[in-house]
N, C-alpha and C positions, 0 to 999 in steps of 0.2 A: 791707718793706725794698725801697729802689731800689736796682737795680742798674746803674752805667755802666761801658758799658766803652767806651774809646778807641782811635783807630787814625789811622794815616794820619803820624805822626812819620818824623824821619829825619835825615839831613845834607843840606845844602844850601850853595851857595855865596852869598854877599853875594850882594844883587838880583833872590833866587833867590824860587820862590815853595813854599806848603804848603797843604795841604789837611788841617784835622783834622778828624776825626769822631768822634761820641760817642754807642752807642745806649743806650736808656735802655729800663727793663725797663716800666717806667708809662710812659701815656701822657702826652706831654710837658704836656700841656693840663691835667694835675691837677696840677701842679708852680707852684708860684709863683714862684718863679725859674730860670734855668736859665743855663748860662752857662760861662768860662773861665776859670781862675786860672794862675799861673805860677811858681816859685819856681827861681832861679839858685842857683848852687853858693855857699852862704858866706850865700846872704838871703834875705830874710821872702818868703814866700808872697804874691802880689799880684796882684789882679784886674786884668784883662785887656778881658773884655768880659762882659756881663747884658742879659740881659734878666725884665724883671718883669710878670707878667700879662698877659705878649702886648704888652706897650705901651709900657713903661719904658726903652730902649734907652741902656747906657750903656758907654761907653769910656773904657779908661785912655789919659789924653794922649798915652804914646809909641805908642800904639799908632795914633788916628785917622789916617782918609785909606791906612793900610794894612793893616787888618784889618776882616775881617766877619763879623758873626755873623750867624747864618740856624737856621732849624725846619724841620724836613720831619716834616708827621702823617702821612703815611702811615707812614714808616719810623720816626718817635719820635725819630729824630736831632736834634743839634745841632751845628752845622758850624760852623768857625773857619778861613775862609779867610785866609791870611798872603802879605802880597806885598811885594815890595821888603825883604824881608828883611836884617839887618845881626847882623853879632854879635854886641852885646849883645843882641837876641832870644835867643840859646841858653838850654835850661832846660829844666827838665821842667813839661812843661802839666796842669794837672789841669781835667778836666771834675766840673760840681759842678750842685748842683741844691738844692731847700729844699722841704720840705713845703709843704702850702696853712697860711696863718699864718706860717710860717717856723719851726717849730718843731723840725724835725729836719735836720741838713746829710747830704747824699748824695754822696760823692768816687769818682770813677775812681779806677784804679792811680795815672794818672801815664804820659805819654808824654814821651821825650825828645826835643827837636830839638834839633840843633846847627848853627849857622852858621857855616863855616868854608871856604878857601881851601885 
């Protein structure tokens, strides 16, 4: 069993920036995906940022040009920098990850951001 846990949520004003982070109990590198999801109050659950196999790097539309996704192996992290923030970004973030094959899904709690004035 992988364990993530997430940190680094918060409030934030419009234009504001965030730093998530997400440690992982395995080494990120035996993971075959790894990555961010998001779900707003009232809707579905939706991928945010991935990456696959070290190589796959993929973005959800609203989010290009303002978010990044990064690995750090020494630490096993997975980082989701947020910039230019707006509020429709509010939500709770979920750090996720997938077995090698994809056979098992691995979720964080769930951290909240909020963007607001």
């Amino acid at each position: 069993q992988v364990q993530l846990v997430e940190s680094g949520g918060g409030l934030v004003q419009p234009g504001g920036s965030l730093r998530l982070s997400c440690a992982s109990s395995a080494s990120i590198f035996s993971l075959d995906t790894v990555g961010w999801y998001r779900q707003a109050p009232g809707k579905q659950r939706e991928l945010v940022a991935s990456i696959t196999k070290g190589v796959i790097l993929d973005y959800a539309d609203f989010v290009k040009g303002r978010f990044t996704l990064s690995r750090d192996a020494p630490t096993n992290t997975i980082n989701l920098q947020l910039n230019n923030l707006k509020p429709e970004d509010t939500a709770v973030y979920y750090c996720h990850a997938t077995s090698p094959g994809g056979r098992i899904d691995y979720w964080g709690q769930g951290i909240p951001v909020t963007v607001s004035s």
